[in-house]
Backbone as numpy.savetxt, mean C-alpha at the origin, in Angstrom:
# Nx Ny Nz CAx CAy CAz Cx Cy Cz
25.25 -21.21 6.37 24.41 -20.02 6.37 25.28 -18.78 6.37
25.11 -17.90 5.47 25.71 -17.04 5.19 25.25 -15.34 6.19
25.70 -15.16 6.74 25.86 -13.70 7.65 26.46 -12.54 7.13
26.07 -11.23 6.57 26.76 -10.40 6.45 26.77 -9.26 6.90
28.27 -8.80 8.06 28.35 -7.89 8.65 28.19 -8.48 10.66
27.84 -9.58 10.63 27.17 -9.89 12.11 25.91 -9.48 12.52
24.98 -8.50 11.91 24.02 -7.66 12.38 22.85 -9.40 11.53
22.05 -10.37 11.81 21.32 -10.69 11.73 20.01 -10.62 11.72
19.00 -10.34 10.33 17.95 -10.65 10.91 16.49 -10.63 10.08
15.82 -11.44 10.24 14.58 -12.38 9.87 14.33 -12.09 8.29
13.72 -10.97 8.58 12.83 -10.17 7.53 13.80 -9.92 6.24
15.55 -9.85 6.24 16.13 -10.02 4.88 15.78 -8.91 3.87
14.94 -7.73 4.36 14.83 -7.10 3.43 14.41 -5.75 3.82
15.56 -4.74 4.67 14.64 -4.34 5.61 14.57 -2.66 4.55
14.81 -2.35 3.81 15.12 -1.31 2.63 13.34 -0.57 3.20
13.73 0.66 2.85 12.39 1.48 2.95 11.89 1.87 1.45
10.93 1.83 1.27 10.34 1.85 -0.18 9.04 2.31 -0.40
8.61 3.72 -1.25 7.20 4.21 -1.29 7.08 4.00 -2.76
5.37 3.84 -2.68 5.40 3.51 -4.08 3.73 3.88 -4.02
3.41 4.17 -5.05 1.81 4.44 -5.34 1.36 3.92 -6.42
0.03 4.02 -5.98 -0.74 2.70 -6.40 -2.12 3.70 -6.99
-2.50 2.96 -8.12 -3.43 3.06 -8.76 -4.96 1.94 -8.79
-5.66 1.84 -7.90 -7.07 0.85 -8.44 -7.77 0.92 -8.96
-7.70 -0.04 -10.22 -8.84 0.18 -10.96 -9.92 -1.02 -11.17
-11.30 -0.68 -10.94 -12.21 -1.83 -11.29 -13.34 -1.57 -10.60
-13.73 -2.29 -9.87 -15.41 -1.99 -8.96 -14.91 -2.01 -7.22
-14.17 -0.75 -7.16 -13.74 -0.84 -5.61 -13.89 0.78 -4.96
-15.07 0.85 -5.40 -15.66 1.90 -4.87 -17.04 1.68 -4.01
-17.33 2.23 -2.50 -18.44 1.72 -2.20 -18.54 0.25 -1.95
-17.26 -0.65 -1.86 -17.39 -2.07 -1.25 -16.44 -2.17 0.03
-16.02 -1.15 0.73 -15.27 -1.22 1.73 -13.25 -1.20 1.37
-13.18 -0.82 0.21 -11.70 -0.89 -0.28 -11.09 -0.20 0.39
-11.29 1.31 0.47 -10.47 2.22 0.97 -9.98 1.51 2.91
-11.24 1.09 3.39 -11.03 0.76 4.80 -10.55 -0.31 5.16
-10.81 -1.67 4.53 -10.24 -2.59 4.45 -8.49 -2.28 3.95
-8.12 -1.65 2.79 -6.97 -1.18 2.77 -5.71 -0.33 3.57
-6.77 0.62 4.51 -5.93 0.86 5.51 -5.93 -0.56 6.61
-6.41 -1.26 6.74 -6.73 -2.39 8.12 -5.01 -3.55 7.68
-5.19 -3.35 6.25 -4.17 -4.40 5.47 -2.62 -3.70 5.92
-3.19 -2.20 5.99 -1.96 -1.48 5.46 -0.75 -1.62 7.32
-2.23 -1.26 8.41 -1.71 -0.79 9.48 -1.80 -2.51 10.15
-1.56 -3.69 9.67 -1.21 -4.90 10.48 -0.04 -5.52 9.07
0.71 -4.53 8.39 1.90 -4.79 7.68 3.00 -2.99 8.03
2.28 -2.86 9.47 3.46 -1.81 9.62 4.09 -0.42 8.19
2.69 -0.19 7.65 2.96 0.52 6.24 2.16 1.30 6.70
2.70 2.79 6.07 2.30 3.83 6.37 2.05 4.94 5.08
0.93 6.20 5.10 0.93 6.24 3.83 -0.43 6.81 3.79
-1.78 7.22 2.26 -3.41 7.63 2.52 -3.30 6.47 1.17
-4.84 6.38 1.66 -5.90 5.89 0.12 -6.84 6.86 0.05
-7.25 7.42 -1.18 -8.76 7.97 -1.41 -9.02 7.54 -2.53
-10.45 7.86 -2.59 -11.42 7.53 -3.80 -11.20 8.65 -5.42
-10.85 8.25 -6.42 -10.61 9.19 -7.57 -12.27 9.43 -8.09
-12.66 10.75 -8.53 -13.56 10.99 -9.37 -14.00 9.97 -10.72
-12.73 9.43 -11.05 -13.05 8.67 -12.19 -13.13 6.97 -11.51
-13.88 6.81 -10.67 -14.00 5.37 -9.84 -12.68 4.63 -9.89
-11.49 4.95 -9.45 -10.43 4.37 -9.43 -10.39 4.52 -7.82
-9.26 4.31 -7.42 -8.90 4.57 -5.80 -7.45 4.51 -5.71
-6.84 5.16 -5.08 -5.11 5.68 -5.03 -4.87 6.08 -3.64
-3.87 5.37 -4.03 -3.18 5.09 -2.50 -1.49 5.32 -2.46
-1.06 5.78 -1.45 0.41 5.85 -1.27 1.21 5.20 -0.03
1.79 3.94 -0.26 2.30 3.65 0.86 4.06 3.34 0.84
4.28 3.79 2.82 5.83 3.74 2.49 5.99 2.87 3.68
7.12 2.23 3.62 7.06 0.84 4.33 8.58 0.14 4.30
8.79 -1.12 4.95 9.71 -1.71 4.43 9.45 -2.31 3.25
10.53 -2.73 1.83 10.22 -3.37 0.72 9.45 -4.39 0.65
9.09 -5.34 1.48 8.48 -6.73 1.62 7.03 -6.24 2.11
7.15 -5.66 3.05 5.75 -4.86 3.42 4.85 -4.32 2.60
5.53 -3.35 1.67 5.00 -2.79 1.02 4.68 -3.94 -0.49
5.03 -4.51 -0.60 4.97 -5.61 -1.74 3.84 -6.32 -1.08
3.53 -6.90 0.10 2.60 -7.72 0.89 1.43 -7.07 0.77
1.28 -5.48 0.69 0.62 -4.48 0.68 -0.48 -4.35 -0.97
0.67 -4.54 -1.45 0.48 -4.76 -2.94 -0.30 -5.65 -3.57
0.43 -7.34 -3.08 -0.26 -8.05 -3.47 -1.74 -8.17 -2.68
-2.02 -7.43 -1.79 -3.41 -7.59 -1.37 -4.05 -6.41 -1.78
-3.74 -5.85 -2.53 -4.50 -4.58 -3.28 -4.91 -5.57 -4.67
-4.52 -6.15 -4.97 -4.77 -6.58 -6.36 -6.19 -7.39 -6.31
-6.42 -8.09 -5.20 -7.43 -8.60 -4.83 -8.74 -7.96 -3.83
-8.34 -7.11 -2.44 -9.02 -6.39 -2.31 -10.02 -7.57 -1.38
-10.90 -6.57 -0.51 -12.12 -7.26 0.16 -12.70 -7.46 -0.80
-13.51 -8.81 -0.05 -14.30 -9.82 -1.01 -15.17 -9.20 -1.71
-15.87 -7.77 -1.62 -17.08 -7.86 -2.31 -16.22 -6.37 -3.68
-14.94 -6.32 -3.66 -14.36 -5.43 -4.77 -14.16 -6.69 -5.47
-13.95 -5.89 -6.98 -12.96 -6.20 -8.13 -12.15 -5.39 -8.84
-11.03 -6.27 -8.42 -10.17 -5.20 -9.38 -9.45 -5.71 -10.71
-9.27 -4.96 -11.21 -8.85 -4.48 -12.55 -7.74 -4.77 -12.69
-6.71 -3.98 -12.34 -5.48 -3.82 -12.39 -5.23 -2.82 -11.02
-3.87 -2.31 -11.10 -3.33 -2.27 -9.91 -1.66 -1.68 -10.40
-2.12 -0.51 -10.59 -0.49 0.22 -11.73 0.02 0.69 -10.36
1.15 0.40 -9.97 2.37 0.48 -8.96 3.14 1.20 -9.97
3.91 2.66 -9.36 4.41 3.20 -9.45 5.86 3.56 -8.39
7.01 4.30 -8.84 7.70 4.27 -7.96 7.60 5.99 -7.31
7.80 6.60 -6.34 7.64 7.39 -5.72 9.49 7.59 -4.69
10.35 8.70 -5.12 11.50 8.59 -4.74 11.17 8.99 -3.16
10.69 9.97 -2.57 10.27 10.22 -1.32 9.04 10.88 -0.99
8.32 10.40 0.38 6.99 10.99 0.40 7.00 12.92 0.05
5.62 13.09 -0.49 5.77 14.61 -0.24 5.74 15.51 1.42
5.39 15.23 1.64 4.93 15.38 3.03 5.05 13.91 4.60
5.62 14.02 5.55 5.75 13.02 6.54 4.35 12.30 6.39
4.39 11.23 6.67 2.66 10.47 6.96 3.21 9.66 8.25
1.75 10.19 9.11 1.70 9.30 10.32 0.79 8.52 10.31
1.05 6.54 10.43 -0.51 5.60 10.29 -0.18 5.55 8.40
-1.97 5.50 8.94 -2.17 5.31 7.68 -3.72 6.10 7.33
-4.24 6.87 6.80 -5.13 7.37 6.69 -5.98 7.59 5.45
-7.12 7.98 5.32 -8.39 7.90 4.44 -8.26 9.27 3.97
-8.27 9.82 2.68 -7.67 11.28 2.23 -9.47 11.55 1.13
-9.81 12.67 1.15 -10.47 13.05 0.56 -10.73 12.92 -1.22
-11.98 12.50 -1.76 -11.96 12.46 -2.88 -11.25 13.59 -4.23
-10.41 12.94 -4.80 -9.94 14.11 -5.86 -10.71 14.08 -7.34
C-alpha cells in the first residue's frame, strides 16, 4: 500500500471543486430544489439551487471533488417524482461570493 507524504487518509480525494449545474426536464414543482439541498447538506457541499424562468433549475455547488461528483450523480436522477433531462455541469474557477450551507435562491 502505497502512502504519500505520511499524512493518510480515507476519502483520497480531498481537492475542493465548484461547479454548476444546469437541470433540465420536469423538476419543477416535484420537490427538486429541496430534496437537492437535503442531498447537498448530508454530502458536506455547499453552494444555492433555484428555479429558472425557462423550467430548468440551477444550482452551484462547492465541495470536496468526490462530494461534489456524489452531488452530481444524484442530480441526474433527482426525487422520485422529477425527471430529468440532462444535467450540463460546468466548471466554475471560484465562488462569486462566500456560501454558507446550502440554500434555496430566488427564481431568475
Amino acid at each position: 500500500m502505497h502512502h504519500s507524504g505520511g499524512t493518510y487518509n480515507n476519502s483520497g480525494n480531498t481537492t475542493t471543486v465548484t461547479r454548476h449545474l444546469l437541470i433540465r426536464g420536469h423538476v419543477q414543482g416535484v420537490g427538486y430544489r429541496w430534496s437537492l439541498v437535503q442531498a447537498a447538506l448530508q454530502r458536506g457541499v455547499q453552494g444555492w439551487v433555484r428555479n429558472r424562468r425557462d423550467g430548468s433549475v440551477e444550482a452551484l455547488a462547492t465541495g470536496p471533488a468526490d462530494a461534489v461528483q456524489s452531488l452530481i450523480d444524484w442530480a441526474r436522477h433527482g426525487p422520485p417524482q422529477a425527471r430529468v433531462d440532462a444535467v450540463d455541469v460546468g466548471t466554475v474557477a471560484e465562488p462569486a461570493e462566500p456560501v454558507a450551507g446550502f440554500v434555496q435562491r430566488e427564481t431568475v
